[in-house]
C-alpha positions as CSV (number, residue, x, y, z in Angstrom):
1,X,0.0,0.0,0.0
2,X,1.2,3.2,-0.9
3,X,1.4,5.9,1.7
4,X,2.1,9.1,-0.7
5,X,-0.2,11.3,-0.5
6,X,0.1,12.1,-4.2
7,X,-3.5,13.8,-5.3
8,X,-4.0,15.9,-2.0
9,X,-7.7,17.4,-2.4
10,X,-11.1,17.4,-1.3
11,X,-12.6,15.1,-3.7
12,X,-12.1,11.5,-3.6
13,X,-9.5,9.8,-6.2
14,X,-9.7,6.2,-7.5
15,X,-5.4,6.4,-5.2
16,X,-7.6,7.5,-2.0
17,X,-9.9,4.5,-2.4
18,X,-6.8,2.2,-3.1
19,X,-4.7,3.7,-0.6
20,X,-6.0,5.7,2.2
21,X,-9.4,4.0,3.3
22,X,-9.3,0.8,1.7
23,X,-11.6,-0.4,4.6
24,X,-13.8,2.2,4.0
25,X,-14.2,1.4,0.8
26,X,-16.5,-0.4,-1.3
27,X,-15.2,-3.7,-2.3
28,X,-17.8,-3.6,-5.1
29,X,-20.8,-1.8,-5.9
30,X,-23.3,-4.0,-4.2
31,X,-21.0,-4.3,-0.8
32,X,-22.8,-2.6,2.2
33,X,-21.9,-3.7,5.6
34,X,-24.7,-5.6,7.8
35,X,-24.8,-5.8,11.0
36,X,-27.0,-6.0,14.2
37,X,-26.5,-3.5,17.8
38,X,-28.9,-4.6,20.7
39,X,-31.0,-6.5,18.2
40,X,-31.5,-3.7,15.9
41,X,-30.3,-3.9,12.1
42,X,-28.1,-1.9,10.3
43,X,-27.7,-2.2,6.4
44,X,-30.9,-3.9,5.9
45,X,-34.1,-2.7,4.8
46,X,-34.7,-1.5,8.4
47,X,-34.1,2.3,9.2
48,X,-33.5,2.9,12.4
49,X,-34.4,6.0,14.4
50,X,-32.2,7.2,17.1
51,X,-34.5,10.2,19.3
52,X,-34.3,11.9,22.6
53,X,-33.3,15.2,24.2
54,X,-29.7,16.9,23.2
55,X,-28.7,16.7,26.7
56,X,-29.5,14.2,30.0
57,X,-31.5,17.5,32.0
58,X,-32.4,15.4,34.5
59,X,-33.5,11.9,35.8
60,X,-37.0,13.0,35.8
61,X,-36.3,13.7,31.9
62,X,-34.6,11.0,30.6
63,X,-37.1,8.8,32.3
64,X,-39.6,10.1,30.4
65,X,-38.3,10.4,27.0
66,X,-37.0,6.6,27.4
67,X,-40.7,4.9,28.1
68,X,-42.3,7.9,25.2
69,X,-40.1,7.4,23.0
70,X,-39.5,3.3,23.3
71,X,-43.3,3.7,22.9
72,X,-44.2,5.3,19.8
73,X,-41.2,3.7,17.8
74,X,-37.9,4.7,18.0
75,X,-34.8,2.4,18.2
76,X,-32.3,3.8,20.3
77,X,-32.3,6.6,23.1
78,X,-29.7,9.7,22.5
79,X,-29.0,12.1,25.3
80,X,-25.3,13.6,25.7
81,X,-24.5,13.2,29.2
82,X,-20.9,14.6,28.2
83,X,-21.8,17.8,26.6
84,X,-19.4,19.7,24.7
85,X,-20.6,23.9,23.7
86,X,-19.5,26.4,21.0
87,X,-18.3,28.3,23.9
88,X,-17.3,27.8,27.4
89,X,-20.1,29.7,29.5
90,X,-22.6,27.9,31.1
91,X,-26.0,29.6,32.1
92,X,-28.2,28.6,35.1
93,X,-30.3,26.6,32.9
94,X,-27.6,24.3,31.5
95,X,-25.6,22.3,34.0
96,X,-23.5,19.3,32.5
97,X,-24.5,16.1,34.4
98,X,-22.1,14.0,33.3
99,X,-21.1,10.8,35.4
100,X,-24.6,11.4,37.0
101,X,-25.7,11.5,33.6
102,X,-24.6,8.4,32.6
103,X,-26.1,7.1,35.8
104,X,-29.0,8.3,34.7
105,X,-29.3,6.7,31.1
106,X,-28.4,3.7,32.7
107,X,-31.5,3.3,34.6
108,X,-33.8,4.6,31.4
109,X,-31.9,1.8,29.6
110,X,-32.7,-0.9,32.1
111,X,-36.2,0.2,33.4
112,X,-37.7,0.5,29.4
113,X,-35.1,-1.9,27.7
114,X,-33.9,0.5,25.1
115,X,-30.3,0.6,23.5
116,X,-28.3,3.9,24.1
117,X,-26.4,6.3,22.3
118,X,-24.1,8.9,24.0
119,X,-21.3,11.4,23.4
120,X,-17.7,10.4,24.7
121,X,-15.6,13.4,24.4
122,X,-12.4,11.7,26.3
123,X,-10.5,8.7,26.9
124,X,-10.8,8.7,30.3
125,X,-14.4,8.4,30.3
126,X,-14.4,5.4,27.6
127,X,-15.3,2.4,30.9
128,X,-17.3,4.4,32.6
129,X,-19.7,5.1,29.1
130,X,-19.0,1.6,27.5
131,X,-20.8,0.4,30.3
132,X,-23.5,2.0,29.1
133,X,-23.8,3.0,26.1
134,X,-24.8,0.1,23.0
135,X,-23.1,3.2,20.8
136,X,-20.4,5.3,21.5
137,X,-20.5,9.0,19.3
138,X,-18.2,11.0,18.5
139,X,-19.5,14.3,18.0
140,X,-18.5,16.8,14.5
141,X,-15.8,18.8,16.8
142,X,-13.7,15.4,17.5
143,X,-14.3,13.5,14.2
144,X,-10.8,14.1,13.5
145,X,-9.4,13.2,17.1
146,X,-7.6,10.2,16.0
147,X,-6.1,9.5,19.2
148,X,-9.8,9.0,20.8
149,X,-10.9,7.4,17.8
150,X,-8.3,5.1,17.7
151,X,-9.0,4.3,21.9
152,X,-12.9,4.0,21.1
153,X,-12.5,1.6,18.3
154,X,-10.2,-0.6,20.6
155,X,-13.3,-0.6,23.5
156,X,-15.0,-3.2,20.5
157,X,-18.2,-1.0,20.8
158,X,-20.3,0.0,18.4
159,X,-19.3,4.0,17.3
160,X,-21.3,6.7,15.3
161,X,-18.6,8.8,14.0
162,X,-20.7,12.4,13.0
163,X,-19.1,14.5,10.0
164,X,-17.3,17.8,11.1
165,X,-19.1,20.6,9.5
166,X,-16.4,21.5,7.7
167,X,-15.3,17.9,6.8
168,X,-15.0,16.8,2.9
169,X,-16.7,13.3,2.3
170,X,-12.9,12.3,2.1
171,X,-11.7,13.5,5.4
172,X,-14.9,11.9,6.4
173,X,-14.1,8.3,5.5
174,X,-10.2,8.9,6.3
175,X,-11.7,9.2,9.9
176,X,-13.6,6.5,10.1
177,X,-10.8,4.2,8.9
178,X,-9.0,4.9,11.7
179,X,-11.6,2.8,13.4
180,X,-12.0,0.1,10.9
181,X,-7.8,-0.3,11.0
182,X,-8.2,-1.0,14.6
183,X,-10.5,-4.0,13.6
184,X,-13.8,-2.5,14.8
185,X,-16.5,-3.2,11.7
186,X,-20.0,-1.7,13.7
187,X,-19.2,1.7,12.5
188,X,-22.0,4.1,11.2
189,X,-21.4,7.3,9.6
190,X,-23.5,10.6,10.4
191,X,-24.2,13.6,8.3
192,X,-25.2,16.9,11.0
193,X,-24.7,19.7,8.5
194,X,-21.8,21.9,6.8
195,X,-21.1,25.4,7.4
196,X,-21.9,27.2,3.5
197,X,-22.2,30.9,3.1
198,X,-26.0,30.8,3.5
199,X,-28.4,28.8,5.2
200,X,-31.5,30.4,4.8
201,X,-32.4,31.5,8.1
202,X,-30.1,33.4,10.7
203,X,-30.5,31.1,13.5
204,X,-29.5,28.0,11.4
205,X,-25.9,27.7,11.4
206,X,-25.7,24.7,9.2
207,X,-26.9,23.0,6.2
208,X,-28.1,19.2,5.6
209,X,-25.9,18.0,3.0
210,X,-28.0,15.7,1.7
211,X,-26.1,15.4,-1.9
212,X,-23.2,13.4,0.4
213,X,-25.5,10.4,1.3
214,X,-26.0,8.9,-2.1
215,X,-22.3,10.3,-2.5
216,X,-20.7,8.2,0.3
217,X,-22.8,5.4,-0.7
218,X,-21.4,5.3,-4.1
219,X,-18.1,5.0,-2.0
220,X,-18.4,3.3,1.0
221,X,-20.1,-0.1,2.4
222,X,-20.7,1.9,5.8
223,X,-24.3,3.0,7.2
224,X,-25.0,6.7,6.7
225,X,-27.3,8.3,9.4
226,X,-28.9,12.0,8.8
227,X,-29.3,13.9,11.7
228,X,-31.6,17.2,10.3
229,X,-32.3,18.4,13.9
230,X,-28.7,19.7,14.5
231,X,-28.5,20.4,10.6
232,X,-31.2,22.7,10.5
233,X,-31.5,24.3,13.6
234,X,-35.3,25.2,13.2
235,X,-38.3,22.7,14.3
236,X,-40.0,23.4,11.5
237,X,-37.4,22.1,9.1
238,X,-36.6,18.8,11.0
239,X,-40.4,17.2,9.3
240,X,-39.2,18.0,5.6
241,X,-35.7,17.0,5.9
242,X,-36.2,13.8,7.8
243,X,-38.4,13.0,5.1
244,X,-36.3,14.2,2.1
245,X,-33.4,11.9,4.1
246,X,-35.5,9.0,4.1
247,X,-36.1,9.6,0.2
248,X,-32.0,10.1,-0.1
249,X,-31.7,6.8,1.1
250,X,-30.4,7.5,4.6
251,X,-29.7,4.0,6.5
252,X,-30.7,5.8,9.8
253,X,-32.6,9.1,11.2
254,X,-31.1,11.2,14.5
255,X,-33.8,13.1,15.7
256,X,-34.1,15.7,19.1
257,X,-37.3,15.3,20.8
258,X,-38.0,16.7,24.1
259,X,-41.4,16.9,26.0
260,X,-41.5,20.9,26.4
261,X,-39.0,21.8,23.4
262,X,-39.2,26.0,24.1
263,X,-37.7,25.0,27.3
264,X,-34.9,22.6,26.6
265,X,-31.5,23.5,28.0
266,X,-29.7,23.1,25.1
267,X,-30.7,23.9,21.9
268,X,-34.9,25.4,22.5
269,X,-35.2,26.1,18.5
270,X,-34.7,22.8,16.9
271,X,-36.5,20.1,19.3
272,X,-39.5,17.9,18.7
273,X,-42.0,17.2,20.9
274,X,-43.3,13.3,21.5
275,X,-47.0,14.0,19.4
276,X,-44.7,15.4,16.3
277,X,-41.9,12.6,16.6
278,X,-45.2,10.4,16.6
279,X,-46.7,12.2,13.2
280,X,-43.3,12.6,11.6
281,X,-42.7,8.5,12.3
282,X,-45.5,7.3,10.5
283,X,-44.7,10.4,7.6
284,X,-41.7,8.3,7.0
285,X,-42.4,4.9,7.3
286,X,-44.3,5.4,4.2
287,X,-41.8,7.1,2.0
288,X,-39.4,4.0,3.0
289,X,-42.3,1.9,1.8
290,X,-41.7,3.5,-1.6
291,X,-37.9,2.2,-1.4
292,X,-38.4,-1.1,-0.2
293,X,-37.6,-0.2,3.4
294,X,-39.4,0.3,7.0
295,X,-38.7,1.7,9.9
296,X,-42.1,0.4,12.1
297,X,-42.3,-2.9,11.8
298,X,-45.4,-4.7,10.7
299,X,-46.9,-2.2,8.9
C-alpha cells in the first residue's frame, strides 16, 4: 500500500480508495456492511431512528423520554450526558450532568429496555460510558481526534462517527478508517450539516448536505445516518428534511425530541415534541415503503 499522499484534495481519487481508506471502501458496488447492535439492524431494509433530548437535564427527563419514546417507535435513546458547547459559559439553565448522567441513562436503559447512544468526548471516560452506552458517538468537533478514535474503536463497541461541519466526504471516510484499522466493523457514519455561506435563516448555522448520502454510498459499504435536527437548527425544518433523508436513502434518522421543546436547555429552536416525533414516524415509514424499506415494523 502506498502511503504518498500524491493527489492531495477534497474530492475523492480512484489512489484514495486504493490507498487511504481501503476499509472504508466499497469492495464492489453492491458491498454494504450488515450488522445487528442490541437486536437492531443496520444495512438492511430496516431504518433505524435514534431520538431523545440533546442533553440528560435530568432523571425526571430522561425517564420520560425513554418509556415515550421506546413507545411510539424509536430504536435507540440519545442524550449527551458529556456535553461539549460552542463556547465555554454555562447559564443557570444548562448544567452538565455527566457521570450522573450516565447514571441516569443507565437506569432509562434498564427500566424500558432500550439501546443507548451517547457522546464520549475523552478517553478517560471510555469504561465508565461503554458500560452503558450500546453506541459510542463521536461528536462533529472530535471526528478528527484520531487518538480518541483510535482508543474507542479498541473498547470493540459500536461507534457513530458524526461529520465535522467543515469535513469533505474524504476527510470523512479517512476518519472512520482509523476505526475500521483498529479492527472495529459496527461503525455508522452521520451527516449533521456543513457550514456554507447561506443557510437560509439566521439562527440555522448549518446546512443538511443531503447530496453526500448517495455520495458516500457510491463509495463506502458503511451505514449513513442523517441527523436534520442539528443540521437545520429550526423545528419546522426537522419534518421536511427527515423526510427528504428517508427519500436520499439514509440507513438511519437522528432526531431531538423533548417533552417541552421551548424550554430545553440546550438547543430550545430545533426540538420535537413526543406528538410530532409520533406524526413525523408514521410520515416516514411510508416514504421508506416506496424504497423497499421500514422503519415500524409490521406495517
Amino acid at each position: 500500500m502506498s502511503l504518498e499522499n500524491k493527489f492531495p484534495g477534497k474530492d475523492i481519487s480512484i489512489e484514495d480508495i486504493k490507498t487511504k481508506f481501503p476499509l472504508a471502501a466499497k469492495k464492489n458496488k453492491n458491498h454494504k456492511s450488515r450488522f445487528k447492535i442490541s437486536g437492531v439492524e443496520f444495512g438492511s431494509n430496516q431504518i433505524p431512528i435514534f431520538a431523545g433530548p440533546n442533553m440528560v437535564e435530568s432523571e425526571k427527563l430522561i425517564l420520560n423520554c425513554a418509556k415515550n419514546l421506546k413507545k411510539i417507535g424509536a430504536h435507540f435513546l440519545r442524550g449527551g450526558a458529556f456535553k461539549p458547547l460552542t463556547f465555554p459559559y454555562r447559564s443557570k439553565k444548562y448544567t452538565e450532568t455527566r457521570e450522573e448522567g450516565i447514571e441516569w441513562l443507565k437506569r432509562a436503559k434498564e427500566e424500558y429496555n432500550i439501546p443507548i447512544i451517547t457522546e464520549i468526548m475523552e478517553e478517560k471516560y471510555i469504561d465508565l460510558i461503554c458500560d452503558v452506552a450500546d453506541i459510542l458517538q463521536i461528536g462533529s468537533r472530535n471526528m478528527q481526534n484520531f487518538p480518541l478514535l483510535t482508543e474507542c474503536a479498541k473498547s470493540g463497541k459500536p461507534i457513530m462517527l458524526k461529520r465535522h461541519y467543515g469535513a469533505s466526504l474524504r476527510d470523512w471516510l479517512g476518519a472512520a478508517e482509523y476505526l475500521l484499522v483498529e479492527g472495529n466493523k459496527k461503525v455508522i457514519l452521520c451527516e449533521r450539516g456543513v457550514s456554507v455561506p447561506h443557510t437560509h435563516r439566521s439562527t440555522s448555522r448549518f446546512l443538511l448536505d443531503l447530496q453526500v448520502i448517495p455520495a458516500a454510498q457510491e463509495i463506502t459499504h458503511l451505514p449513513i445516518v442523517s441527523d436534520p435536527s442539528h443540521a437545520t437548527f429550526w423545528r419546522d425544518w426537522v419534518s421536511p428534511m427527515s423526510l427528504a433523508s428517508v427519500a436520499a436513502g439514509a440507513d438511519g434518522i437522528m432526531l431531538e425530541v423533548h417533552p417541552d421543546p421551548k424550554n430545553s436547555a440546550v438547543d430550545p429552536l430545533q426540538p420535537i415534541n413526543f406528538k410530532d416525533f409520533k406524526i413525523l414516524l408514521k410520515k416516514m415509514d411510508k416514504i421508506s415503503k416506496t424504497m423497499g424499506k421500514f422503519i415500524i415494523k409490521g406495517r
